[in-house]
C-alpha positions in Angstrom: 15.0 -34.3 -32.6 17.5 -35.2 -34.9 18.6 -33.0 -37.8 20.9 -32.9 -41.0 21.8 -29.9 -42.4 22.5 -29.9 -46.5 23.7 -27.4 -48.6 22.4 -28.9 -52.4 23.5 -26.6 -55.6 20.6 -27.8 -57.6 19.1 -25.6 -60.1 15.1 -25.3 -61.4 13.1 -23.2 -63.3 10.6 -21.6 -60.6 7.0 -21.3 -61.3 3.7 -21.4 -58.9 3.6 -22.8 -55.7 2.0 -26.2 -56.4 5.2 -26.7 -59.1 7.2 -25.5 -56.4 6.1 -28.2 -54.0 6.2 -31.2 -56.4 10.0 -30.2 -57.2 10.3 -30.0 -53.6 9.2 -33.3 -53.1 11.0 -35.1 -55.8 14.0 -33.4 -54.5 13.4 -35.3 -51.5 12.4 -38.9 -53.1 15.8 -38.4 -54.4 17.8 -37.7 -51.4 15.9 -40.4 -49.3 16.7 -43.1 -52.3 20.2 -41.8 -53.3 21.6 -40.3 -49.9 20.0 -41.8 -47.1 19.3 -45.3 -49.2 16.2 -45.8 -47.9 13.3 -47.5 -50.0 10.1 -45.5 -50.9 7.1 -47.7 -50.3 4.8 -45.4 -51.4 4.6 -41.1 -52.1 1.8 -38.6 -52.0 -0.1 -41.7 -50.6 -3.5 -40.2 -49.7 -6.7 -41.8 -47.8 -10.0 -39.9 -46.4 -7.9 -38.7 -43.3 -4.9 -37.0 -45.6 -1.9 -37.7 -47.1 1.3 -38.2 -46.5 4.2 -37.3 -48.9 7.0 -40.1 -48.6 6.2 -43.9 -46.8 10.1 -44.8 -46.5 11.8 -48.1 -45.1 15.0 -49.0 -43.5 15.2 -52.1 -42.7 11.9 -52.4 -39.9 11.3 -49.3 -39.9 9.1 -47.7 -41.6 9.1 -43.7 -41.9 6.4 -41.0 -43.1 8.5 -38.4 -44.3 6.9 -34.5 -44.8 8.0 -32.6 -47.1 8.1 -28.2 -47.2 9.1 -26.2 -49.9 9.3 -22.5 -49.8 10.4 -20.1 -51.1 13.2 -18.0 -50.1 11.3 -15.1 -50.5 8.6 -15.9 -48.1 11.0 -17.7 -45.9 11.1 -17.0 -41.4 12.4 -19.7 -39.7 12.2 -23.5 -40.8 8.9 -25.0 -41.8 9.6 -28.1 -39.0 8.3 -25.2 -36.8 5.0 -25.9 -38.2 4.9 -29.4 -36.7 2.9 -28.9 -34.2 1.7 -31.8 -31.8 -1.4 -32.3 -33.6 0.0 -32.3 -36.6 3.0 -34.6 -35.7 -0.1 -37.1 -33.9 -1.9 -37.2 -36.9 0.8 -37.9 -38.9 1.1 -41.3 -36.5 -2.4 -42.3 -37.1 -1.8 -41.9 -40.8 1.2 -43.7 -41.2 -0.7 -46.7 -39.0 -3.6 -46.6 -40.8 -1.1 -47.1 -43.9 0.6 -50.0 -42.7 -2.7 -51.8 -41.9 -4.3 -51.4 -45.0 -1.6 -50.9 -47.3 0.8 -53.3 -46.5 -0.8 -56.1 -45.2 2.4 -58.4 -44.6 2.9 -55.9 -41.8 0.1 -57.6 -39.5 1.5 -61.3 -40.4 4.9 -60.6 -38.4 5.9 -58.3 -35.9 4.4 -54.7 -36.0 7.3 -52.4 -37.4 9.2 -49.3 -35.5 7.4 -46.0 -37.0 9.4 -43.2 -37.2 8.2 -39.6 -38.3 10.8 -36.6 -40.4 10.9 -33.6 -41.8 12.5 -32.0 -44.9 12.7 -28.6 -45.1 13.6 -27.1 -48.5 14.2 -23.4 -49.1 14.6 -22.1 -53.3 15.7 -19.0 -54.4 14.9 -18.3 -58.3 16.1 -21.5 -59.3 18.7 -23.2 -56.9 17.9 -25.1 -53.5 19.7 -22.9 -51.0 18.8 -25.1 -47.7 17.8 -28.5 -47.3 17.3 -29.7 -44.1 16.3 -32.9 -42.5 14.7 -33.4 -39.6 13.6 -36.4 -37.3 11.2 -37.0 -34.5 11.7 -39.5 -31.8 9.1 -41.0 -29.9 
């Protein structure tokens, strides 16, 4: 497992945890688009299995990106802890499922390299105290 630790002075108005997560999330379309330069294929992209936050691509590769948001107040340990195996393989089948009937051009060529991360944010009030980035290898 990979990781990238950032330190982001950002500043928010804090309310509710579903606001809380959307911030969260836009905070991290923004770092995948502005820092990492990655293109977002698609974002809260949901089927009848579940959803995944960010569909990214780098070149072939194509990466489901999850996003946590907390709270500093409620904060033990990172979030990525929460990836547990089932979790990570479910994530897989997602992000196939995805590619074959989201982005058909995908089964005309050769099958991309998948690749699965984690962004861990932690707020206090209103200002990102830890962003984190995490990837798994398989």
């Amino acid at each position: 497992m990979s990781q990238w630790l950032i330190f982001w002075p950002i500043y928010l108005p804090m309310s509710g945890n579903r606001e809380l997560g959307q911030k969260g999330e836009r905070l991290a379309r923004e770092y995948v688009k502005r820092t990492l330069g990655w293109h977002i294929l698609s974002h809260n992209w949901r089927c009848s299995f579940g959803e995944l936050d960010i569909i990214a691509q780098k070149s072939n590769k194509i990466i489901a990106i999850e996003v946590k948001t907390r709270s500093a107040s409620l904060t033990m340990g990172y979030s990525n802890e929460a990836a547990t195996t089932q979790k990570i393989k479910r994530m897989f089948k997602l992000l196939q499922y995805y590619l074959v009937h989201e982005q058909p051009m995908f089964n005309s060529i050769e099958f991309p390299e998948i690749q699965l991360d984690w962004i861990d944010i932690v707020m206090y009030r209103e200002e990102v105290i830890s962003f984190s980035h995490f990837t798994y290898e398989n």
